[in-house]
LUMBA-473468 format. One record per atom (N, C-alpha, C, O, CB): residue number from 1; x negated, y negated, z; atom name. Coordinates in steps of 0.02 Angstrom, whole numbers, plus 50000, padded with zeros to 5 digits. Glycine has a CB too. Layout:
<recs>
 zavo     X     Y     Z keba
  NUM     X     Y     Z   CA
...
</recs>
This chain:
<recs>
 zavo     X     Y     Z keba
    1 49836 60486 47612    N
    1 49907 60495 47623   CA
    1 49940 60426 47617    C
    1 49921 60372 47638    O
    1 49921 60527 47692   CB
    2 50002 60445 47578    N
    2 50035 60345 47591   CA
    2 50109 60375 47625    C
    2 50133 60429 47642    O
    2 50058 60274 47482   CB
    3 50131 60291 47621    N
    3 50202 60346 47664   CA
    3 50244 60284 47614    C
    3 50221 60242 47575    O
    3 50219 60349 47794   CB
    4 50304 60296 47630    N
    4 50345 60270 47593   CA
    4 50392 60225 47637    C
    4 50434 60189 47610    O
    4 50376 60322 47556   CB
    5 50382 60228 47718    N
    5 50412 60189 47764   CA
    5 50417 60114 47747    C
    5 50391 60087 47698    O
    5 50380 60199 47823   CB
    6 50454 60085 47796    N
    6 50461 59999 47783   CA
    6 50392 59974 47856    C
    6 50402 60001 47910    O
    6 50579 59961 47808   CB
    7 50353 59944 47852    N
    7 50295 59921 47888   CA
    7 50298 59871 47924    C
    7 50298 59816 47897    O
    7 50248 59909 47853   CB
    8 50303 59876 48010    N
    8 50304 59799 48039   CA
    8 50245 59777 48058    C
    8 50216 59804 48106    O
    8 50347 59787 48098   CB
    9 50213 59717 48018    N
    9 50174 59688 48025   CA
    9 50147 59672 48095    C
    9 50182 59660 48144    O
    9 50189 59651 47994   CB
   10 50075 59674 48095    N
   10 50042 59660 48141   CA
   10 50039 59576 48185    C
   10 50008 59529 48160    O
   10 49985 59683 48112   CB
   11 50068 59569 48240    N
   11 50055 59482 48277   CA
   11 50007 59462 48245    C
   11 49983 59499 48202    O
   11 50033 59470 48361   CB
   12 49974 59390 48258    N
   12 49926 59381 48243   CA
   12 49868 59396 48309    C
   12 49807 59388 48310    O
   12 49935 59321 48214   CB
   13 49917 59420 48361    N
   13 49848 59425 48413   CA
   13 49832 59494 48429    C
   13 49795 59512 48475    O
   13 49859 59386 48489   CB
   14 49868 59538 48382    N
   14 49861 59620 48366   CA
   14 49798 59601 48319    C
   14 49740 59617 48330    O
   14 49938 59670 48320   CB
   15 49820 59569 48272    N
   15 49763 59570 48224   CA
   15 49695 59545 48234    C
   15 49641 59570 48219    O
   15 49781 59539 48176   CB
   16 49707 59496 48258    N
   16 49632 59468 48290   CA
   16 49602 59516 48369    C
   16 49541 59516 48382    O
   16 49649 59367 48316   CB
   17 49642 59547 48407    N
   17 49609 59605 48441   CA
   17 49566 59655 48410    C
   17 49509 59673 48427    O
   17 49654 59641 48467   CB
   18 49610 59676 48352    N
   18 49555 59724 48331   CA
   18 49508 59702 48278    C
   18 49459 59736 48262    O
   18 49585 59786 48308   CB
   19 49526 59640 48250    N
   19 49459 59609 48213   CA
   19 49400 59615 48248    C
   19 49352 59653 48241    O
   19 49463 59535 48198   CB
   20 49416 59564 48295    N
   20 49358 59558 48365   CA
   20 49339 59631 48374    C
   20 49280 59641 48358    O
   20 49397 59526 48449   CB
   21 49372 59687 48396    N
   21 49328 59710 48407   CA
   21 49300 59764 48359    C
   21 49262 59808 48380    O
   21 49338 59722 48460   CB
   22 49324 59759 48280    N
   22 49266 59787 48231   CA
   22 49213 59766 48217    C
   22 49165 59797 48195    O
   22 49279 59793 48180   CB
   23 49218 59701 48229    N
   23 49170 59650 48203   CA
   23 49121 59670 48262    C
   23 49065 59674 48236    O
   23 49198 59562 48197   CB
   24 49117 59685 48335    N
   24 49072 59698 48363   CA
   24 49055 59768 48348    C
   24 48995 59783 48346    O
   24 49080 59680 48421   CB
   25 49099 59811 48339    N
   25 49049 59897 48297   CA
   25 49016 59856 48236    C
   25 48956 59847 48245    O
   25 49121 59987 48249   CB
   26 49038 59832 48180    N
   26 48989 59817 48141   CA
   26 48928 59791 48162    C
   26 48877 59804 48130    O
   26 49009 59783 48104   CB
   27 48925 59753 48214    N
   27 48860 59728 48254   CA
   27 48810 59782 48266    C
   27 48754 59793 48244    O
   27 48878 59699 48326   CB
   28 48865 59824 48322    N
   28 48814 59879 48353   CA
   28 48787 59919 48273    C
   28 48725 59920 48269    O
   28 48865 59946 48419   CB
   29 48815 59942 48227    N
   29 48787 59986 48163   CA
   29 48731 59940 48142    C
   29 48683 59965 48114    O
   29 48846 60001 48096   CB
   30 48733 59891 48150    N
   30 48672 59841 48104   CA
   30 48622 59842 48166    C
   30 48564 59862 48155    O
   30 48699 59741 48075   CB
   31 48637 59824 48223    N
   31 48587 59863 48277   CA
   31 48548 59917 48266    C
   31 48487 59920 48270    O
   31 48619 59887 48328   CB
   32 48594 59970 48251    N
   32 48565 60051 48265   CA
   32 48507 60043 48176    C
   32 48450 60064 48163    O
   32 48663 60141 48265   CB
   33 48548 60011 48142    N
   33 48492 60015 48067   CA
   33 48427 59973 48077    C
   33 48380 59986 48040    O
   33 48530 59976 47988   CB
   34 48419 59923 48123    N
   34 48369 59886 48132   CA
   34 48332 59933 48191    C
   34 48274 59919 48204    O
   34 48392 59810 48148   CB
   35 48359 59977 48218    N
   35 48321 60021 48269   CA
   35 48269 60077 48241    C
   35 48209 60084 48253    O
   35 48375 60059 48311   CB
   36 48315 60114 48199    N
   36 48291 60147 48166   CA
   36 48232 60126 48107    C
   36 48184 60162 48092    O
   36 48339 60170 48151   CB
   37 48244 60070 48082    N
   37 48199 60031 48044   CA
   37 48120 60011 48089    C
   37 48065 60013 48062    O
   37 48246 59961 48024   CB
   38 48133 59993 48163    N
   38 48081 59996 48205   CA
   38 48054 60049 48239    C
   38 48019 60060 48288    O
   38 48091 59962 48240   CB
   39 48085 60080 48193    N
   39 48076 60179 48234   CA
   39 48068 60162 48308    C
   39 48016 60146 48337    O
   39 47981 60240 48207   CB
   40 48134 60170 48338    N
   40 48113 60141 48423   CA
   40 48153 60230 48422    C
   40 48179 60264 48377    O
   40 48168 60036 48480   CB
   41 48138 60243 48504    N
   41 48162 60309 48540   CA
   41 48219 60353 48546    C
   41 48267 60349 48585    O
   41 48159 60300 48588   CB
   42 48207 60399 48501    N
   42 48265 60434 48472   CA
   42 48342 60424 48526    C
   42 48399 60409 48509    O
   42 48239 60522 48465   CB
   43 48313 60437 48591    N
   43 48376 60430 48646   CA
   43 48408 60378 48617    C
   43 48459 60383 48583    O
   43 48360 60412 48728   CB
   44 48365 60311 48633    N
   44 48386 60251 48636   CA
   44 48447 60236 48559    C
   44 48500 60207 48567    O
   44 48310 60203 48640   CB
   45 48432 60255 48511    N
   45 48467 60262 48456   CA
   45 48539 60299 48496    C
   45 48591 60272 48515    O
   45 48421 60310 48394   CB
   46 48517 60369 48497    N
   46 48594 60407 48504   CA
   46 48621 60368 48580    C
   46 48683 60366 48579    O
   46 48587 60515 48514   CB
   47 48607 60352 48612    N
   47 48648 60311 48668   CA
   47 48687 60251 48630    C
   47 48744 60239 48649    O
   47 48594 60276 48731   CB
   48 48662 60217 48582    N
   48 48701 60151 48542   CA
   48 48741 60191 48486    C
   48 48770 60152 48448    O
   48 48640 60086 48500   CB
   49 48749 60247 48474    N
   49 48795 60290 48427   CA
   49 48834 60319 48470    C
   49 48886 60338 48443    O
   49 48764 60343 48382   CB
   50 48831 60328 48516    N
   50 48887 60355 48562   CA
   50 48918 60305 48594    C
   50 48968 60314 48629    O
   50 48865 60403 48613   CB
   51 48892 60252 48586    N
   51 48937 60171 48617   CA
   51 48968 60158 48548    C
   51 49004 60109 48556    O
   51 48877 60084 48650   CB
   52 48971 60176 48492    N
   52 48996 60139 48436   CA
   52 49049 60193 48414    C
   52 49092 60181 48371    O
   52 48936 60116 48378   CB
   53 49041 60266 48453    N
   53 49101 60312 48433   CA
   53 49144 60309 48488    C
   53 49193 60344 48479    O
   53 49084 60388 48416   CB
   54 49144 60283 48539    N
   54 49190 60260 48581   CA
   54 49214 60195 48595    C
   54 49245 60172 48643    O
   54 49176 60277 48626   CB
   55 49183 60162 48523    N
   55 49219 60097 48513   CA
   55 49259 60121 48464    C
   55 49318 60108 48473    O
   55 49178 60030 48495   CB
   56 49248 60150 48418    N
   56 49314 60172 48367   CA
   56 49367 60219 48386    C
   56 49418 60218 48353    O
   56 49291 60206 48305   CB
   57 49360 60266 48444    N
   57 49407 60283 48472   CA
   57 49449 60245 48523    C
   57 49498 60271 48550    O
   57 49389 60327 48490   CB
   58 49430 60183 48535    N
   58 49464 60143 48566   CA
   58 49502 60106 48499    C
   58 49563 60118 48502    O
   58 49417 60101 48617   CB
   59 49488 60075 48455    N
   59 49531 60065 48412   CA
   59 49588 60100 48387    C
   59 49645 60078 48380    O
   59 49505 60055 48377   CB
   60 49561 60170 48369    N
   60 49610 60214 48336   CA
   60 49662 60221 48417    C
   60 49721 60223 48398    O
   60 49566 60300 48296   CB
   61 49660 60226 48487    N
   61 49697 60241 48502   CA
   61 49744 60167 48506    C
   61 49804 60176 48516    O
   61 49679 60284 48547   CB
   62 49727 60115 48502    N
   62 49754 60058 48491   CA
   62 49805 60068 48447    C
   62 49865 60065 48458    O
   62 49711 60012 48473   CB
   63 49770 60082 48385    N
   63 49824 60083 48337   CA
   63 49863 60136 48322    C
   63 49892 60139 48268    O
   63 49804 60068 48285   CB
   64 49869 60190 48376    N
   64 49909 60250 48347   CA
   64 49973 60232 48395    C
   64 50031 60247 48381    O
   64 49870 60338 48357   CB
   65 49943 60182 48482    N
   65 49997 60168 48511   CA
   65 50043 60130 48464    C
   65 50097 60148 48440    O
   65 49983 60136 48570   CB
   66 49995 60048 48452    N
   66 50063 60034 48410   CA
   66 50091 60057 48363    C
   66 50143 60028 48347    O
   66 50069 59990 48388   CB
   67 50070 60116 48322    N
   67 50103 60165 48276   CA
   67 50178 60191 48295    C
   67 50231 60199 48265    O
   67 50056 60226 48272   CB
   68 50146 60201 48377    N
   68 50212 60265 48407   CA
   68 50254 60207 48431    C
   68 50312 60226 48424    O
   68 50189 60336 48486   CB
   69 50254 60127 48464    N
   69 50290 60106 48477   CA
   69 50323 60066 48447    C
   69 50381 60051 48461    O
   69 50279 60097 48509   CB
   70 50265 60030 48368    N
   70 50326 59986 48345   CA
   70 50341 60036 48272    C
   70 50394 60021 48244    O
   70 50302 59886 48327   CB
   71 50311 60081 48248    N
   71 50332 60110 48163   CA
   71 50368 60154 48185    C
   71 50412 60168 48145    O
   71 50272 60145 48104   CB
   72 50371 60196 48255    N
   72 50398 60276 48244   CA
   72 50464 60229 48283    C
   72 50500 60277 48299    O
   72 50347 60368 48294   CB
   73 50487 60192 48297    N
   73 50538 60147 48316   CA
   73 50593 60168 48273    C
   73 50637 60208 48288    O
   73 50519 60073 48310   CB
   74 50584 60128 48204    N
   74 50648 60175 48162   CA
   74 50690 60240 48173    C
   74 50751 60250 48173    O
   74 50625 60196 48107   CB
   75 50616 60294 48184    N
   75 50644 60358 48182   CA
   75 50682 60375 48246    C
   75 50738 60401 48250    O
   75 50591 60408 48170   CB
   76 50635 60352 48304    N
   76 50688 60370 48382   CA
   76 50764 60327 48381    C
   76 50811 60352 48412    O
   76 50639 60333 48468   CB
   77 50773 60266 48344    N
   77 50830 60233 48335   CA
   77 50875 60290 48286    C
   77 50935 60292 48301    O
   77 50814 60154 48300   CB
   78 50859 60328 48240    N
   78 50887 60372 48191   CA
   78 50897 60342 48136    C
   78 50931 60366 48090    O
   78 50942 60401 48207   CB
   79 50859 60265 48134    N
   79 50841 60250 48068   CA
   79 50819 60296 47987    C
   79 50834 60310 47929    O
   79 50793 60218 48089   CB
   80 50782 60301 48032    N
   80 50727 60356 47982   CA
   80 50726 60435 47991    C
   80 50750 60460 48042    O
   80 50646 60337 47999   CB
   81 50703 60469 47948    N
   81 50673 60543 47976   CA
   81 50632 60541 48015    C
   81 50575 60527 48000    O
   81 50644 60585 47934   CB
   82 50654 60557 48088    N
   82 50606 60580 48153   CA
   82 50532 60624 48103    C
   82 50473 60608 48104    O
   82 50665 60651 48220   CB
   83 50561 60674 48070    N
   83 50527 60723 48073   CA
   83 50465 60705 48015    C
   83 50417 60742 48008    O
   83 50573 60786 48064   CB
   84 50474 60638 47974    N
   84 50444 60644 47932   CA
   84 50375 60599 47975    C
   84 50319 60625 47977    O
   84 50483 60623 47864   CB
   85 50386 60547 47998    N
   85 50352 60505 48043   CA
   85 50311 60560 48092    C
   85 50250 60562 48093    O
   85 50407 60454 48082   CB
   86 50349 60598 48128    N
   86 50288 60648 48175   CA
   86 50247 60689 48130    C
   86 50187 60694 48144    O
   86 50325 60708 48231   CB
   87 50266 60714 48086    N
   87 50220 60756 48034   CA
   87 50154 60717 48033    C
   87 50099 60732 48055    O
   87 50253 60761 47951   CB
   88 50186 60639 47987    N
   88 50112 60590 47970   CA
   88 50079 60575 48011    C
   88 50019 60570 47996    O
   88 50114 60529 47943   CB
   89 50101 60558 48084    N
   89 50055 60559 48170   CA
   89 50016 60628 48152    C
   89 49965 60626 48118    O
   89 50118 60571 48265   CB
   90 50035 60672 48170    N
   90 49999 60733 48192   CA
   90 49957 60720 48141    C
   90 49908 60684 48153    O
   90 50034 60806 48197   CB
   91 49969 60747 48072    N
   91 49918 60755 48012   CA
   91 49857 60704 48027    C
   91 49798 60719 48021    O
   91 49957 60735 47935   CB
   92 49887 60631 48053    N
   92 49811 60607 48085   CA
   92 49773 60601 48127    C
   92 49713 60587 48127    O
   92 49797 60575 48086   CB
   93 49821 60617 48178    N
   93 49785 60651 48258   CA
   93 49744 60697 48236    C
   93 49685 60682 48232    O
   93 49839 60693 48318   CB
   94 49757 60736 48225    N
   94 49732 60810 48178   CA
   94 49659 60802 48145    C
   94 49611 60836 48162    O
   94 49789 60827 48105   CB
   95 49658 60742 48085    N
   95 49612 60719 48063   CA
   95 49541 60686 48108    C
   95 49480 60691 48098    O
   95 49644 60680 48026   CB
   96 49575 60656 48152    N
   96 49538 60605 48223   CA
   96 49480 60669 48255    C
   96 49421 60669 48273    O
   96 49622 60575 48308   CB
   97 49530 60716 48251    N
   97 49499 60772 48314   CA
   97 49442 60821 48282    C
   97 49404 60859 48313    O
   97 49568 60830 48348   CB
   98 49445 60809 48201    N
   98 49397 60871 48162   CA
   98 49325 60815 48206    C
   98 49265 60831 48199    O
   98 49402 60879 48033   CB
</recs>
């Protein structure tokens, strides 16, 4: 999906929050491949995959807040189409939840 909105850039300490903390899921995934590579205990695997899907849901909800507080901004001002901005939220809430 693209959108056609005007985009307010991320601080630089938005950006380096969530650098930091992809850069540590990429850790944990190179973890879980070196686990599996040592064939260590099936648990022990899915316990470090369930720490690395509740590190990306901590991101995504990061970034859907600042979605709703600084992009959907336009639309509650009546900048923009309210309606087109909640459509593209939902459609990816929506996506998040399959």
């Amino acid at each position: 999906m693209t959108h056609d909105h005007p985009l307010v850039p991320r601080s630089p300490e938005e950006q380096d929050a969530l650098m930091k903390r992809l850069k540590r899921i990429e850790g944990q995934v190179r973890g879980i491949a070196n686990m599996v590579a040592e064939d260590r205990y099936c648990i022990d695997i899915l316990t470090q995959t369930a720490s690395i899907q509740a590190a990306l849901r901590q991101v995504e909800l990061q970034v859907i807040e600042r979605h709703v507080k600084m992009c959907m901004h336009d639309a509650a001002t009546g900048k923009q189409d309210t309606d087109v901005y909640v459509d593209e939220l939902m459609a990816v809430i929506a996506r998040l939840k399959k």
